[in-house]
C-alpha positions as CSV (number, residue, x, y, z in Angstrom):
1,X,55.2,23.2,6.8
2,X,54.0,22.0,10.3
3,X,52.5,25.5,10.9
4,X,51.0,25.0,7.2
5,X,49.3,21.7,8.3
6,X,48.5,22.7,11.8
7,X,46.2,25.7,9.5
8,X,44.9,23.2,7.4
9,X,43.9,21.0,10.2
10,X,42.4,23.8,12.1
11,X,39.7,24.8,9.2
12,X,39.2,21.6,8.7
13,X,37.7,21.0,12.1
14,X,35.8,24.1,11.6
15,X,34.3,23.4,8.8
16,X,33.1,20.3,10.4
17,X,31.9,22.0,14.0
18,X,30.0,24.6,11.1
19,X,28.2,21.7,9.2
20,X,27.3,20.0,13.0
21,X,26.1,24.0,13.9
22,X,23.9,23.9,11.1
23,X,22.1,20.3,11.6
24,X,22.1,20.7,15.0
25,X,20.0,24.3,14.3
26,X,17.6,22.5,11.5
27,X,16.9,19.5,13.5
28,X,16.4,21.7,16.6
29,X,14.0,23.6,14.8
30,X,11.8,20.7,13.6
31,X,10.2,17.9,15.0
32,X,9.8,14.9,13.7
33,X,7.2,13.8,15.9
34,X,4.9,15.9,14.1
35,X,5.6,14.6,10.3
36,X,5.5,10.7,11.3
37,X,1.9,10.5,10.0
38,X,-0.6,11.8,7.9
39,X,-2.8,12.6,10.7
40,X,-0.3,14.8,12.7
41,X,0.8,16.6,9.3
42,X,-2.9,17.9,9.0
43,X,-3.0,18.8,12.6
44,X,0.1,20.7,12.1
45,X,-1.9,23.3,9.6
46,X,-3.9,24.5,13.2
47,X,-7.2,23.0,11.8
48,X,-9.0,21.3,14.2
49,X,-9.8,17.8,15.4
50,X,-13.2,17.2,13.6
51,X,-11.7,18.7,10.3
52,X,-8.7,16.6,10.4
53,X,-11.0,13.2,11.1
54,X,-13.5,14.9,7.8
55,X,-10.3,15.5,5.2
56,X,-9.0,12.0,6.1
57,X,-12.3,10.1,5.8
58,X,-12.6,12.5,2.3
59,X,-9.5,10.8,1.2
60,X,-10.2,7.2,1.6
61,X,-13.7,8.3,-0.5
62,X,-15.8,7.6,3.0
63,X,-17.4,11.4,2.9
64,X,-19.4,12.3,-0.2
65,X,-21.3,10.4,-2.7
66,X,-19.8,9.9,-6.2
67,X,-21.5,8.4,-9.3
68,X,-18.4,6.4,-10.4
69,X,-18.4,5.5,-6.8
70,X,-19.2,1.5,-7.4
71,X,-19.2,-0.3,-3.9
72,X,-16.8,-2.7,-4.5
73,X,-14.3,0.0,-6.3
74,X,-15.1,2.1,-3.7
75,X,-14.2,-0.3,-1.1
76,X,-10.9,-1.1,-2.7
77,X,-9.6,2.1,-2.7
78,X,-10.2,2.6,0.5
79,X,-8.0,-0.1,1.6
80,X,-5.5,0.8,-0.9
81,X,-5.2,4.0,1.1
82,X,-5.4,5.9,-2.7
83,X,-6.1,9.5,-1.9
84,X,-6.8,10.9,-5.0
85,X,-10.0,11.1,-5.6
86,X,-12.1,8.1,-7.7
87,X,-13.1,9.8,-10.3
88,X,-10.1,11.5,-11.3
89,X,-7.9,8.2,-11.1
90,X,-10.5,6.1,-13.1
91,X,-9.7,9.2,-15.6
92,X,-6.3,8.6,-15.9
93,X,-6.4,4.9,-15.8
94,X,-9.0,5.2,-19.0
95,X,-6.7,7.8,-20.4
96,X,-3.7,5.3,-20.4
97,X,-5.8,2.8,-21.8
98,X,-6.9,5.0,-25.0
99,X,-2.7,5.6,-25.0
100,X,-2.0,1.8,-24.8
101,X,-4.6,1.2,-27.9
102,X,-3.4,4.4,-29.8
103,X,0.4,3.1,-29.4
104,X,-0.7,-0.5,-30.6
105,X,-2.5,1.1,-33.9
106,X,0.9,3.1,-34.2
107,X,3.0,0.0,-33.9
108,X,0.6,-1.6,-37.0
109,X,-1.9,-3.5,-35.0
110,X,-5.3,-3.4,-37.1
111,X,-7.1,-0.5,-35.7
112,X,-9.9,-2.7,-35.1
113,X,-8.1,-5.0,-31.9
114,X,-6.4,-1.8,-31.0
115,X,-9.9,-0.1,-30.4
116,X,-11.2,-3.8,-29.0
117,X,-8.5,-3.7,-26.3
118,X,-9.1,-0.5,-24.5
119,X,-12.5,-1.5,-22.7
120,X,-11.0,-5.0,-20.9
121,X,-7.6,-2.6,-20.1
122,X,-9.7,0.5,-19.1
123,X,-11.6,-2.1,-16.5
124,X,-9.1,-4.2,-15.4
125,X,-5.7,-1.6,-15.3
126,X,-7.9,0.2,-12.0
127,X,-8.8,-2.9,-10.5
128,X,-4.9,-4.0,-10.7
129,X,-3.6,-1.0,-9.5
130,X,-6.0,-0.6,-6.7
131,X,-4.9,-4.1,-5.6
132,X,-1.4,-3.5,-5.6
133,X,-1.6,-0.6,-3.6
134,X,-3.7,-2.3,-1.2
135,X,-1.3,-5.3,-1.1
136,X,1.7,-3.3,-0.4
137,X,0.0,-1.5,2.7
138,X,-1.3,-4.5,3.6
139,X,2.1,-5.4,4.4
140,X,3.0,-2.8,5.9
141,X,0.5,-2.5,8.6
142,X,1.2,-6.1,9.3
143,X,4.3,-5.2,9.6
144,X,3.2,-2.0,12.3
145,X,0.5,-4.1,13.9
146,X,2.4,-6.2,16.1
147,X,4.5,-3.2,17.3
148,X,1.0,-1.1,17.9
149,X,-0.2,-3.9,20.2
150,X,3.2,-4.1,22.2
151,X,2.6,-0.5,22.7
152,X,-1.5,-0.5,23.7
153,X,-0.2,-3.2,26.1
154,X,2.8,-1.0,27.5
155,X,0.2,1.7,28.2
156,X,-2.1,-0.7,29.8
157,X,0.6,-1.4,31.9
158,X,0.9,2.5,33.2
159,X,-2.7,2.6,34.2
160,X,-4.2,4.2,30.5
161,X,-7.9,3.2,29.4
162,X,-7.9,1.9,26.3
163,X,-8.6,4.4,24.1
164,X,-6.4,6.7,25.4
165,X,-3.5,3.8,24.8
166,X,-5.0,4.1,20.6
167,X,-4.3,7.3,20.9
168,X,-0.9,6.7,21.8
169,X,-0.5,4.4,19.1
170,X,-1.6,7.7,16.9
171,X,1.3,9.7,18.1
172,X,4.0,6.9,18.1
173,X,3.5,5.3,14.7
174,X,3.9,6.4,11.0
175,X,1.7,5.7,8.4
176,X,-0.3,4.0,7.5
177,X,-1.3,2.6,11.0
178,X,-0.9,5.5,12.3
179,X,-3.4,7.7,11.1
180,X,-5.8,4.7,11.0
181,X,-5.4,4.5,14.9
182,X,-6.1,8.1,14.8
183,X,-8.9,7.9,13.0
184,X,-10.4,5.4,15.4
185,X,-9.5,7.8,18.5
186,X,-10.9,10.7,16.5
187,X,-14.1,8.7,16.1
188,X,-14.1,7.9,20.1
189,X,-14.1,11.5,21.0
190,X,-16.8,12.8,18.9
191,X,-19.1,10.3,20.2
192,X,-18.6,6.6,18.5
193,X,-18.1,3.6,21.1
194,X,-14.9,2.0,20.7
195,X,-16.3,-1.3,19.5
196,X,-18.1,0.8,16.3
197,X,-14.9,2.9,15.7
198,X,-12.7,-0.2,15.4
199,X,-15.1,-2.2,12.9
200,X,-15.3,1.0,10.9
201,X,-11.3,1.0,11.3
202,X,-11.1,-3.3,9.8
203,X,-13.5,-1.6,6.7
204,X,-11.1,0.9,5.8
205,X,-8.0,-1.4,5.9
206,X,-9.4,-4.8,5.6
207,X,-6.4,-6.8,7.2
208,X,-6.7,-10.3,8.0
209,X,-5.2,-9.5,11.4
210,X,-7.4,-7.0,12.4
211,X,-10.4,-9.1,13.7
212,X,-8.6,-10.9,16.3
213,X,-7.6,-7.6,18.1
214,X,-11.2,-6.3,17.5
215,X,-12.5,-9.2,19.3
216,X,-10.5,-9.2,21.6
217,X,-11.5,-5.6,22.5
218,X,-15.4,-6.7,22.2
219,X,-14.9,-9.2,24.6
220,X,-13.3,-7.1,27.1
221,X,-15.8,-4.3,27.1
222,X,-18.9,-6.1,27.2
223,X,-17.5,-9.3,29.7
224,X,-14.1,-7.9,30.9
225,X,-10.9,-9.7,31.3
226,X,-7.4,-8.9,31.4
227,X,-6.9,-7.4,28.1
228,X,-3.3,-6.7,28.3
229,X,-2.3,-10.6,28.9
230,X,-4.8,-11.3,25.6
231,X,-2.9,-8.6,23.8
232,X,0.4,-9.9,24.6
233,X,-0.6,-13.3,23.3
234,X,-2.3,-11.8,20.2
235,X,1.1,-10.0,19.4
236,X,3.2,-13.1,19.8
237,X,0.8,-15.0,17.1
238,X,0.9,-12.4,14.7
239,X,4.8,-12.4,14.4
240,X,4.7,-16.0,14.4
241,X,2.0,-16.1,11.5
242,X,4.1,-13.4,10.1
243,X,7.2,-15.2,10.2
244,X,5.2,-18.5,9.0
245,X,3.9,-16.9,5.9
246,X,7.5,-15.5,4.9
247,X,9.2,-18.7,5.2
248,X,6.1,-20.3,2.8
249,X,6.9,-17.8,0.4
250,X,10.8,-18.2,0.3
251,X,10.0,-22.0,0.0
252,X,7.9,-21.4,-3.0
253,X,9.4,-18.9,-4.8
254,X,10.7,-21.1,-7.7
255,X,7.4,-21.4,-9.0
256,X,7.2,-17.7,-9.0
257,X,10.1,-17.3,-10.5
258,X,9.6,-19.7,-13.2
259,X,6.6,-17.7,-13.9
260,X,8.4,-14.7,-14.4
261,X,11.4,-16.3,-16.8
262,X,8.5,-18.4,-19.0
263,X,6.6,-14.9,-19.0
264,X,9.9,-12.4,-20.1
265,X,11.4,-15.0,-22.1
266,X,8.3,-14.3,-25.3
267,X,8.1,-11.0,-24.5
268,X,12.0,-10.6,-25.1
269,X,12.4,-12.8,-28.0
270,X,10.1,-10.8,-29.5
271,X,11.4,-7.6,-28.8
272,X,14.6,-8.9,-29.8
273,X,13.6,-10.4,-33.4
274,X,11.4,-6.7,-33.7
275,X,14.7,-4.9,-33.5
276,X,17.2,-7.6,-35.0
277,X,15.3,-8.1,-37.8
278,X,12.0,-5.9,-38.1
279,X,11.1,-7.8,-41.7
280,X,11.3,-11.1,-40.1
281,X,7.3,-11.4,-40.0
282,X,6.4,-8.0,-42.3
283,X,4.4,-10.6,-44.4
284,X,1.8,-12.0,-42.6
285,X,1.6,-8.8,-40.1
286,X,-1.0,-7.9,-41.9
287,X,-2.8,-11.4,-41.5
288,X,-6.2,-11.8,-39.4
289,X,-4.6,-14.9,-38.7
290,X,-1.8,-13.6,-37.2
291,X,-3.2,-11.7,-34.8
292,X,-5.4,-14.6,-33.9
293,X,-2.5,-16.5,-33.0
294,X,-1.2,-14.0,-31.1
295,X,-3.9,-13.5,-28.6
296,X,-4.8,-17.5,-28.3
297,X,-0.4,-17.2,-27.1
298,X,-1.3,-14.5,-24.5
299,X,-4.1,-16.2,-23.1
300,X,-2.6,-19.4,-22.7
301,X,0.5,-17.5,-21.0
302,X,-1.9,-15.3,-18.8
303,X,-3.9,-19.0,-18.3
304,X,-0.1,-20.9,-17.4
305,X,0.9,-17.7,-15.2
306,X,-2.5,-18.1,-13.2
307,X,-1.9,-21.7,-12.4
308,X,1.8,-21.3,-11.1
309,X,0.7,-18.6,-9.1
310,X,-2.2,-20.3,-7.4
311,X,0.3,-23.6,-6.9
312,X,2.7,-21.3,-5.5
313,X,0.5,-19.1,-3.0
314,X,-0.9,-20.2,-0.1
315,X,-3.4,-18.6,2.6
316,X,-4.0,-19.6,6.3
């Protein structure tokens, strides 16, 4: 029996030093400095500098002219950091509003209001997306930002110019500040000033953050200064602000969650009485009256909803 266990203890290990062989080999083989952004993934397919900065700038809908290309749409999903292209996502946003109004006609809403619906959803679902998306990676980059400026000031330190330090901040930092500080250093090398490149930089992201550090670099090219101390200081204030603006929205998140119960708790009684007792209101389903009442409930709720949320959310 001991020889027995001494056998199975003995594949055991092997099997182990096998698995650690194989990761070792994989992760050897790959590295994952080149995946950490979107920039340095296009790089890796051997196309060069200028057509990485042109497929990038084609993504967030700066290259190329488009007729459903409205300035302010445009804008937005630039900032959301959407890259399929505007036209194909207003497509599919119309296309799930026709489904919404078909699926309301199915469920016995008059065709009428179904067909009435699908123009305010078809305009407002993009808009809502587009803002979401741009709200997450909002958050994120303020997230990256402070961490970007440690790291411009840490190559300061060494002796780098300053756009050789952004490049830096390319290399060392996923997405989506990454491949924004790319772009910028992209932009530098083919012949934009700095100053240009990092306006063009606040237009595509649109952070609240970003103008400090843009002015800060202004300042220093045109009068000088130590910019490493000012970026030092303009690191600590972000985290602070950062840290200020999360502790206002913990203290305020019972109005935002009373928002949300006084919202589900209609929309579950009534999926709850459809499928407990579907002939509970068969009568007057059929009643312009009905469906009367029914929209005058969802706009008051979408009219309650907007003043808790504008109690609850503050901006500094």
């Amino acid at each position: 029996m001991t020889g027995l266990w001494f056998i199975y203890a003995a594949a055991a290990i092997a099997g182990i030093l096998i698995a650690e062989a194989a990761y070792m080999l994989h992760a050897g083989s790959s590295d994952r400095r080149k995946a950490i952004n979107r920039r340095i993934k296009l790089q890796d397919g051997k196309v060069s500098q200028e057509q990485v900065l042109i497929q990038l700038r084609k993504e967030r809908g700066l290259e190329g002219r488009s007729r459903l290309s409205l300035d302010g749409l445009k804008e937005l999903r630039a900032q959301s950091g959407l890259v399929m292209p505007l036209p194909r996502f207003l497509t599919f946003t119309t296309a799930a509003s026709l489904a919404a109004g078909v699926l309301l006609a199915w469920k016995g809403v008059p065709l009428v209001w179904a067909m009435l619906a699908v123009p305010p959803v078809a305009i407002i679902l993009p808009v809502m997306v587009l803002r979401s998306l741009r709200k997450r990676r909002h958050k994120r980059f303020g997230l990256q930002l402070p961490e970007a400026l440690e790291l411009i000031t840490r190559s300061l330190k060494a002796g780098h110019p300053v756009p050789v330090a952004i490049s830096m901040v390319a290399r060392e930092m996923a997405d989506p500040i990454g491949s924004e500080f790319g772009m910028v250093a992209d932009e530098v090398t083919f012949g934009s000033d700095l100053v240009s490149a990092l306006n063009a930089m606040f237009q595509r992201v649109g952070h609240e953050d970003l103008p400090l550090f843009i002015t800060a670099v202004s300042i220093q090219s045109t009068t000088g200064g130590n910019l490493r101390e000012i970026l030092d200081g303009l690191a600590q204030v972000i985290r602070e602000r950062g840290k200020l603006r999360r502790k206002v929205r913990a203290i305020s998140a019972e109005g935002r969650i009373s928002a949300y119960i006084l919202t589900a708790v209609p929309a579950l009684l009534a999926a709850a009485i459809t499928v407990m007792a579907p002939d509970l209101y068969a009568d007057v389903m059929d009643k312009p009256l009905t469906w009367y009442l029914i929209g005058a409930t969802l706009f008051w709720l979408v009219i309650g909803n907007f003043a808790m949320f504008k109690m609850s959310n503050f901006r500094f």
